[in-house]
C-alpha positions as CSV (number, residue, x, y, z in Angstrom):
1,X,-45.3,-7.7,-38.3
2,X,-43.0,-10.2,-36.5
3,X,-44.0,-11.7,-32.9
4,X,-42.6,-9.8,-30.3
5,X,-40.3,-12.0,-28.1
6,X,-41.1,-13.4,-24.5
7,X,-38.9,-13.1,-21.6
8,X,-39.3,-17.2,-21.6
9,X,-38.3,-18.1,-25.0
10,X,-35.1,-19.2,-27.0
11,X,-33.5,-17.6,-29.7
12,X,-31.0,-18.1,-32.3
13,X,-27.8,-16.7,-32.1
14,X,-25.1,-16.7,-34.9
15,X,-21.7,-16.0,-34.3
16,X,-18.2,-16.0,-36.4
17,X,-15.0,-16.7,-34.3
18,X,-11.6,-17.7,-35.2
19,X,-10.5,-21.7,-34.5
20,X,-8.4,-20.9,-31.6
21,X,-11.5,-19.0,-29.8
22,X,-13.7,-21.9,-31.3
23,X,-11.0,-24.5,-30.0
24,X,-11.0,-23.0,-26.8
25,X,-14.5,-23.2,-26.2
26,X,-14.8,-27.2,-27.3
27,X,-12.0,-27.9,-24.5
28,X,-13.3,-26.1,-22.3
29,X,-17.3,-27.7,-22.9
30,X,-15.7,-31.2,-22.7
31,X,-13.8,-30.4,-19.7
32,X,-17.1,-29.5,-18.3
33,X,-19.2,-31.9,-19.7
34,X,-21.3,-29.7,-21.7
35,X,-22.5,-29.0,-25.2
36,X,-20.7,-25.5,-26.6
37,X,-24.0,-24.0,-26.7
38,X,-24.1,-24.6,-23.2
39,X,-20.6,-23.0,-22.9
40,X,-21.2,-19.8,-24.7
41,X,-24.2,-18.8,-22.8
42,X,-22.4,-19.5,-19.7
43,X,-19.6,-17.4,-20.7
44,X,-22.1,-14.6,-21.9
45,X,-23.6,-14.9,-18.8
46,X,-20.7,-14.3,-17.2
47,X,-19.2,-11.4,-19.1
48,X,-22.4,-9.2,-17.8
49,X,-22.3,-10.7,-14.1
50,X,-18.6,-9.4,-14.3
51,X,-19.5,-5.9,-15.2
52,X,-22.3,-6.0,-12.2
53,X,-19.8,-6.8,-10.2
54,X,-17.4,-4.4,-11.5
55,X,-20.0,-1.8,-10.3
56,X,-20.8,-3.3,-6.8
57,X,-16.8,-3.5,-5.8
58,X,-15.5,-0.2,-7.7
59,X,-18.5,2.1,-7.7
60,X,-17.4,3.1,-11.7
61,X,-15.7,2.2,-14.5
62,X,-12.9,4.8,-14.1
63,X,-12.0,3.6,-10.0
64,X,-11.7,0.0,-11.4
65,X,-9.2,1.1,-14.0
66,X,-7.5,3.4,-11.7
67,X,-7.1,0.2,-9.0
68,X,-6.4,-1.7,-12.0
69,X,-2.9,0.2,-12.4
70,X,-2.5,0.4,-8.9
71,X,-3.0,-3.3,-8.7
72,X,-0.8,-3.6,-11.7
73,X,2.6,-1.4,-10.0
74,X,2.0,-3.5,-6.5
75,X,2.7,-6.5,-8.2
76,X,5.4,-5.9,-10.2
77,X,7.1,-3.8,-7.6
78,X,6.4,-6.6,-5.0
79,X,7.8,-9.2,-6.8
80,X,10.7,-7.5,-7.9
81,X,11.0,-5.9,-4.5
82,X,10.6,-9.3,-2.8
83,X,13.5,-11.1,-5.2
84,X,15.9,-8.2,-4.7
85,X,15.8,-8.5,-0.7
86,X,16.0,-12.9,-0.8
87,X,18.0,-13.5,-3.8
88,X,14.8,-16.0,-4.4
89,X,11.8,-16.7,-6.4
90,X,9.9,-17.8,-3.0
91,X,11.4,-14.2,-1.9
92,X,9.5,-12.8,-5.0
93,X,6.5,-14.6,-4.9
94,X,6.0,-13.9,-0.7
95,X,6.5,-10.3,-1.0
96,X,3.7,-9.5,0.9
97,X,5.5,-11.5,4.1
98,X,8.7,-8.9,3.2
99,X,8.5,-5.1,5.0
100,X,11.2,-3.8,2.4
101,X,9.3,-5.2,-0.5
102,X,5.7,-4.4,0.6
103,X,7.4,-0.8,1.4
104,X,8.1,-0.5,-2.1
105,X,4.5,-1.1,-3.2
106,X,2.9,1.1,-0.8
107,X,5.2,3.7,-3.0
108,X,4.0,2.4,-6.0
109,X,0.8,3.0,-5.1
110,X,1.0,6.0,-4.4
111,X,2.7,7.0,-7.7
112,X,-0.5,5.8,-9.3
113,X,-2.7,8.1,-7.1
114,X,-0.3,11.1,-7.5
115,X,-0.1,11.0,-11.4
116,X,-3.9,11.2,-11.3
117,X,-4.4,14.1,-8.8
118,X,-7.2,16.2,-9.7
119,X,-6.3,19.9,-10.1
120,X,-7.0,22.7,-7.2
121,X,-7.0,22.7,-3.4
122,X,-7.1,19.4,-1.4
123,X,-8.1,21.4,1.6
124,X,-11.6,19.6,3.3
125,X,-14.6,22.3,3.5
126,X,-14.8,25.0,6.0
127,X,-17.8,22.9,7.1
128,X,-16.8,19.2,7.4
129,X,-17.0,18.4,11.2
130,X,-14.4,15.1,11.2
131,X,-11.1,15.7,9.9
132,X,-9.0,12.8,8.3
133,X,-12.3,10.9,6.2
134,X,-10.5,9.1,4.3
135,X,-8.5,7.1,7.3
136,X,-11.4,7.5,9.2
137,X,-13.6,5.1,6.7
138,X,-10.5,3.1,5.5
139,X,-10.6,2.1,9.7
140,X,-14.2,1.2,10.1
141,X,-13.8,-0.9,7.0
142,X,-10.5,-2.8,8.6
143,X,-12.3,-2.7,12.0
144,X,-15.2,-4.7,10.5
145,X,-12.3,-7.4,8.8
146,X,-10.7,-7.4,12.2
147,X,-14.1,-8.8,14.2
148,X,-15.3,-10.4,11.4
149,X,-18.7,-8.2,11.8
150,X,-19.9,-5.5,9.7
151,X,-22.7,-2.8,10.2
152,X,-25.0,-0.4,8.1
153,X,-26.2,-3.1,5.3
154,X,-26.5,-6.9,3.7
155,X,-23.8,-5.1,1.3
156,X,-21.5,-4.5,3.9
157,X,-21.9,-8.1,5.7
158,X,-21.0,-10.3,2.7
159,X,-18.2,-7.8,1.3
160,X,-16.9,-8.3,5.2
161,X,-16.7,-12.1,4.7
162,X,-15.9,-12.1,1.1
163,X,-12.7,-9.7,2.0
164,X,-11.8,-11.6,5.0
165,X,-11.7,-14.8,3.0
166,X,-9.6,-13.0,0.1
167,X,-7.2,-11.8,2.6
168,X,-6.0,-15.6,3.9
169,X,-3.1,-14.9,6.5
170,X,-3.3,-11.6,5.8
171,X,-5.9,-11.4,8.3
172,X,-3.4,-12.0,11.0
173,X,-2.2,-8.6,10.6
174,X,-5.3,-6.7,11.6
175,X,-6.3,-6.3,15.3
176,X,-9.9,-4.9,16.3
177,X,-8.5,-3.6,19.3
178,X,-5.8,-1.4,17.1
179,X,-8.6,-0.5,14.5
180,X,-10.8,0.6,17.8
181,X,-8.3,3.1,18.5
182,X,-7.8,4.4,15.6
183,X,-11.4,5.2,14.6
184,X,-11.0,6.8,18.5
185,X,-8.2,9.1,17.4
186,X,-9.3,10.5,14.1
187,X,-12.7,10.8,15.6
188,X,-15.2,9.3,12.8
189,X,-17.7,7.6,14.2
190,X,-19.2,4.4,13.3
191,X,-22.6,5.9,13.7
192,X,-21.7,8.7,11.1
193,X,-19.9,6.3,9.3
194,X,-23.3,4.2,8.8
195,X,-25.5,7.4,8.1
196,X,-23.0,8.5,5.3
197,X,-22.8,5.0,3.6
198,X,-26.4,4.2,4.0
199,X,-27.2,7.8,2.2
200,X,-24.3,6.8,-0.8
201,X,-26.0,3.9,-1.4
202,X,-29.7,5.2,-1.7
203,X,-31.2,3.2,0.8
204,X,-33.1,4.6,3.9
205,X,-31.1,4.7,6.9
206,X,-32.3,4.0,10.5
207,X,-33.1,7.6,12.1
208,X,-32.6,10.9,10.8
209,X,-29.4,12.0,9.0
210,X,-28.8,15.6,10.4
């Protein structure tokens, strides 16, 4: 009967792979000074940190392929958008700095999300107290980027810096005191906000969710 395997200990691994894969993976150990052993388990590594990650950011498989085509038609359209309006590949590659060419992505977006409608009534529940969720929630979430402060969880804090790194100048286009207003007017509030996220995420929220 063989030994089963610890945790702790180092196994053998044999693999076939075409010379360009294998070519790829010598340049890339000696361009970080390590062995290809080294390289593969790194890579390995990475592949399942990637999927973990997937999860954490997208919630499911089928959102990140869905924000995957979305991402897909905003940059084309952008780009295209962007070198139509300047005549330029600076024009093209700014788009987001163009109103006709970011325009045309928001379109293209929304395309996406239309094609992949689910069937029936989009009317909310007889019950649901706050009206307008979805821009409710989409304006705590830029409120947080605005003050650079998040609420309800760890998650929340370090996807709040992460996204306001991300966005670079694009930051400059967010104002806490016109994401204030808005949570105001559609009348979500950030304490219902942190209750309902706190719940979705399965972790015990502070006080009693009613």
């Amino acid at each position: 009967m063989p030994r089963k395997r610890k945790e702790a200990d180092t196994v053998q691994i044999s693999v076939r792979a075409k010379e360009p894969l294998r070519r790829q993976l010598e340049e890339a150990a000696k361009e970080r000074g390590v062995s290809m052993n080294v390289e593969i388990i790194d890579r390995l590594q990475r592949s399942f940190e990637n999927e973990r990650r997937i999860e954490e950011i997208f919630g499911s498989r089928e959102v990140y392929g869905l924000m995957h085509i979305v991402a897909a038609a905003i940059h084309e359209t952008g780009r295209a958008a962007g070198f139509y309006a300047t005549h330029s590949l600076e024009g093209a590659a700014g788009w987001l700095r163009h109103p006709f060419a970011y325009d045309e992505a928001v379109k293209a977006a929304m395309k996406v999300f239309e094609v992949f409608r689910p069937k029936g009534s989009p009317s909310p529940p007889a019950h649901l107290v706050h009206q307008n969720l979805g821009r409710g929630f989409a304006n705590g979430i830029l409120n947080e980027i605005a003050r650079g402060e998040a609420r309800v969880t760890p998650d929340n804090v370090a996807r709040t810096e992460e996204l306001r790194r991300e966005l670079g100048y694009l930051t400059e286009n967010l104002s806490a005191s016109e994401t204030a207003k808005e949570d105001m007017l559609y009348n979500l509030r950030r304490d219902d906000q942190e209750q309902w996220t706190v719940l979705l995420s399965n972790k015990k929220p502070e006080g009693n969710i009613e």
